[in-house]
C-alpha positions in Angstrom: 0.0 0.0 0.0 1.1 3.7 -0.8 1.9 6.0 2.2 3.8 8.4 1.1 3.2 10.8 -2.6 5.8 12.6 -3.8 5.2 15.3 -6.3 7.4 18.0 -8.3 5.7 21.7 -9.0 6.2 23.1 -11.9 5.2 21.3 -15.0 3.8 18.7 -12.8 1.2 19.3 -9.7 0.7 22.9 -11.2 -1.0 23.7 -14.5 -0.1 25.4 -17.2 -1.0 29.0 -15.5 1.4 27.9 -12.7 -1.6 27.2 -10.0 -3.0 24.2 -7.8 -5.2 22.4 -9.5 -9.0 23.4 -8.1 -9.6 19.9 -6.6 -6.3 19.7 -4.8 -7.7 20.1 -1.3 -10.5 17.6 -1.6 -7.7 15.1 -3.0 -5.5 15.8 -0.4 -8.3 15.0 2.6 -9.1 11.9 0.8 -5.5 11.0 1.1 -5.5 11.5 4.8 -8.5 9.4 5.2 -6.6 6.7 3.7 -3.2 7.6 6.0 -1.3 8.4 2.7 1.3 11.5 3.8 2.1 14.4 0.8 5.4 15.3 -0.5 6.0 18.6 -2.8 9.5 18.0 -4.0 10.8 20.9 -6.0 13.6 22.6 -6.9 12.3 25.4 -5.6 13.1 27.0 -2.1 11.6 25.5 0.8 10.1 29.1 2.6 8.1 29.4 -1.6 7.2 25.8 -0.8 5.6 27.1 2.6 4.0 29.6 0.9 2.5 27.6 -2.1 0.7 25.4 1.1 0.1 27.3 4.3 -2.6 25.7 5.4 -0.4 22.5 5.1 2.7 23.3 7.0 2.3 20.8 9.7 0.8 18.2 7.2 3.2 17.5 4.6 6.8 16.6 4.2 8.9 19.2 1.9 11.9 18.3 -0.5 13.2 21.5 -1.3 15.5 22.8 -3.4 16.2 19.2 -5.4 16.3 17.5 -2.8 19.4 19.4 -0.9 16.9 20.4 2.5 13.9 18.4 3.4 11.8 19.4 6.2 8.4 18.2 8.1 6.8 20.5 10.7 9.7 23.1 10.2 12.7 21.0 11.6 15.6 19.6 9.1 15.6 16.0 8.6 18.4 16.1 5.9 20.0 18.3 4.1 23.4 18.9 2.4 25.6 21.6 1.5 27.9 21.9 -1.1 31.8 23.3 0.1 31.2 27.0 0.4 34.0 27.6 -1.7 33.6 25.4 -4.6 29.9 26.7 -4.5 31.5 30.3 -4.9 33.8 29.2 -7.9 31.0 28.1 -9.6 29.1 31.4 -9.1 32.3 33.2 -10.0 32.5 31.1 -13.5 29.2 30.9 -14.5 28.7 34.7 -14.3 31.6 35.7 -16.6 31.0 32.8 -19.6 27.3 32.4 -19.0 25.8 36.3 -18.8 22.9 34.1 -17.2 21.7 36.0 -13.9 23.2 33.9 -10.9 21.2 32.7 -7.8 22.8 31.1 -4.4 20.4 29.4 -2.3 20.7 29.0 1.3 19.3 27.1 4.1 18.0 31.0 5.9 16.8 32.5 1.9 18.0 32.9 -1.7 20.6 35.7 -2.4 21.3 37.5 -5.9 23.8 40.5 -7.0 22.2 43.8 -6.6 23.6 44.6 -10.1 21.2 41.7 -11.8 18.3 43.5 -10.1 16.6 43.5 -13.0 12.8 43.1 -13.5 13.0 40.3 -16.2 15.1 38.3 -13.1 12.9 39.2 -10.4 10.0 38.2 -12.1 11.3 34.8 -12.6 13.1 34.8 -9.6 9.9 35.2 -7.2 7.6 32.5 -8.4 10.3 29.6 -7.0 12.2 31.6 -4.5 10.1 34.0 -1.8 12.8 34.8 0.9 15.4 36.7 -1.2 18.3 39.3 -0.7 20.1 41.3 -2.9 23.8 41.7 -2.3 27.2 43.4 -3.6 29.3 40.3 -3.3 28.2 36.6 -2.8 31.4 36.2 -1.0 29.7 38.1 2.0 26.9 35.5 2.7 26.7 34.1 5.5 24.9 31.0 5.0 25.3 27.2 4.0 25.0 26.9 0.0 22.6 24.1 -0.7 22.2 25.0 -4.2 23.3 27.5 -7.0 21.3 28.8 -9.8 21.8 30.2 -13.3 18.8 31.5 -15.0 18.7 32.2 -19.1 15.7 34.5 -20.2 15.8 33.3 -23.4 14.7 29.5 -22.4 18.1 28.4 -23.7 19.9 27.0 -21.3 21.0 24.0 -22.4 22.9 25.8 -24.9 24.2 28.7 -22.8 25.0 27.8 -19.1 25.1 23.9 -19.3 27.7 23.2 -21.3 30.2 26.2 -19.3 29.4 24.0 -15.8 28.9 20.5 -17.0 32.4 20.1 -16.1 31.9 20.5 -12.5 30.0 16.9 -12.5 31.9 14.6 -10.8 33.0 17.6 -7.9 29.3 18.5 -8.2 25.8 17.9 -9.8 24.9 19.9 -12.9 21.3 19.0 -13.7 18.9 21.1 -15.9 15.9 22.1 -13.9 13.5 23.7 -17.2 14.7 25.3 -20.3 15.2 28.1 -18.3 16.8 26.7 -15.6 20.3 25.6 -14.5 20.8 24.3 -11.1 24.2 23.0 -9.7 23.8 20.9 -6.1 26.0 18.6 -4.2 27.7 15.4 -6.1 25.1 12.5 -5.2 22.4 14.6 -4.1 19.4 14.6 -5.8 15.4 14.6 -5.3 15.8 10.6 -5.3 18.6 10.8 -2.8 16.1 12.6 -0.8 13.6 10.5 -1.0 15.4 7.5 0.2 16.4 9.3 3.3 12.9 10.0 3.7 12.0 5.9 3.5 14.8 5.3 5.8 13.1 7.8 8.5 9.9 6.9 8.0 11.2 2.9 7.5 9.2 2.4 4.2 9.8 1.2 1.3 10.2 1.8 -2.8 6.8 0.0 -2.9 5.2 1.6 -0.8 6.1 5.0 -2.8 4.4 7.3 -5.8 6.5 10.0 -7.3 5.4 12.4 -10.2 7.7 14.5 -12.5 8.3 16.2 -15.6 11.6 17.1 -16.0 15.2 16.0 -15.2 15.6 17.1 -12.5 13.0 14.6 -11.5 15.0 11.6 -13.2 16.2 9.6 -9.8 12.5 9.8 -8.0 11.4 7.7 -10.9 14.0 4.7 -9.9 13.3 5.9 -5.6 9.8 4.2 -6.0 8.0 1.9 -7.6 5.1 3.8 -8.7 6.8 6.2 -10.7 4.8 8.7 -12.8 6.1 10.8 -16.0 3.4 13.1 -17.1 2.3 13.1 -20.4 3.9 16.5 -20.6 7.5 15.0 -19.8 11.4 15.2 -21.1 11.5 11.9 -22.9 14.1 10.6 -20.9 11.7 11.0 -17.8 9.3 9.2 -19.8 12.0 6.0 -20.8 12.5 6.2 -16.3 9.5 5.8 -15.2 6.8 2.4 -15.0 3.6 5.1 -15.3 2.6 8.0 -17.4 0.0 10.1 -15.6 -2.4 13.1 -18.3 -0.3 16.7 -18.6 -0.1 19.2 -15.6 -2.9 21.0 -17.6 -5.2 18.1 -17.6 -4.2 18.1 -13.9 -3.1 14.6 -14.2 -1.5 14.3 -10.6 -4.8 14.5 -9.3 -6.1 12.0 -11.4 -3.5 9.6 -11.2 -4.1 9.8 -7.3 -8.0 9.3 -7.2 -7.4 6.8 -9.7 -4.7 4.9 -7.1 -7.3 5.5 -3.9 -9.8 4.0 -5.9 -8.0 0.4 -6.7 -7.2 0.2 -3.7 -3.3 0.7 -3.8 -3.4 3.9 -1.2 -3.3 3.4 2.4 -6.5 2.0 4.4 -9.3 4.4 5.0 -9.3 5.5 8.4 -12.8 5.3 10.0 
């Protein structure tokens, strides 16, 4: 039996206008009747997370930031930091070759240049990361680096900040998070990593287990359960990874993939 869903955001639980789909409360009480615990896991920052489900806070268990700091009822139950220096290398580098605005996420908020203050960024930057602060020098920060990002306005980045930092894999992961999106993390850390420290907390199991993604950064939950879900709306390599496919994040296909599990039977045991 399923007792634990894990879901990405963007391009997967959220539709195409970048909101929950209408029917995600109802879905998630019927999930509690049955014991079944949710599990946003995002690349985005864990304090956005909090905000995307306030009324939730105390219910669910949060994979932020791919996987690098999960949290349940506001106390760490893994995370893991890349070396502060090699984090600021990386910064360093990808700003001069890249000209992509540069993001480093901490465990307290996000922080970006003040000199990449532009509108275009800000924009972007707000929908995954709601605790920000704009500095002169990221050498200043005073916090743990659990991720950097490089964004590329022009939905490019596989062509213009991948291939400067895919030469940090090995030291580091190098993953692309949208077309957008470039996020670099600690070497073996990932959103599946995550989840199997997860399973060893809670002592379940890969079986007991439903993941949804849509993107690459979602590859390793696909092979950290066994009901693993690419929606229809996938990368194709997500698609080869994983057992399922679930209807596009439009078609709010999370939500029916779920009532369709509660309804054979495979989610918990409805409580009385």
């Amino acid at each position: 039996m399923i007792k634990i869903i894990f879901s990405d955001m963007d391009g997967t639980l959220l539709d195409e206008n970048g909101q929950l789909p209408e029917e995600f409360p109802q879905v998630v009480e019927e999930l509690k009747a049955h014991g079944v615990l949710f599990a946003p896991a995002s690349g985005r920052q864990y304090y956005s997370l909090l905000d995307s489900f306030p009324e939730y806070k105390d219910d669910f268990i949060f994979l932020a930031e791919n996987g690098t700091l999960v949290k349940q009822h506001d106390k760490e139950l893994f995370s893991s930091p890349m070396p502060k220096k090699l984090g600021l290398k990386v910064l360093a580098e990808g700003l001069a070759t890249t000209g992509a605005y540069a993001v480093l996420c901490g465990k307290k908020q996000a922080y970006i240049l003040k000199r990449q203050s532009q509108p275009e960024f800000l924009e972007e930057l707000h929908k995954y990361f709601t605790h920000t602060e704009a500095v002169d020098d990221f050498a200043q920060v005073d916090d743990d680096i659990i991720k950097v990002s490089f964004f590329d306005p022009t939905a490019e980045a596989d062509k213009t900040i991948y291939p400067h930092l895919k030469k940090y894999n090995g030291r580091l992961q190098v993953v692309l998070a949208s077309a957008y999106w470039v996020d670099t993390i600690g070497f073996g850390i990932n959103k599946g990593i995550a989840i199997q420290q997860v399973q060893k907390k809670l002592k379940i199991t890969p079986k007991e287990c439903a993941a949804f993604g849509d993107y690459m950064n979602d590859a390793e939950m696909m092979s950290s359960v066994y009901y693993s879900y690419a929606m229809s709306n996938a990368h194709p390599k997500v698609k080869e990874l994983a057992r399922f496919e679930a209807k596009s994040n439009a078609e709010h296909g999370v939500m029916v993939a779920i009532r369709e599990l509660i309804a054979s039977g495979k989610c918990g045991e409805k409580k009385n």
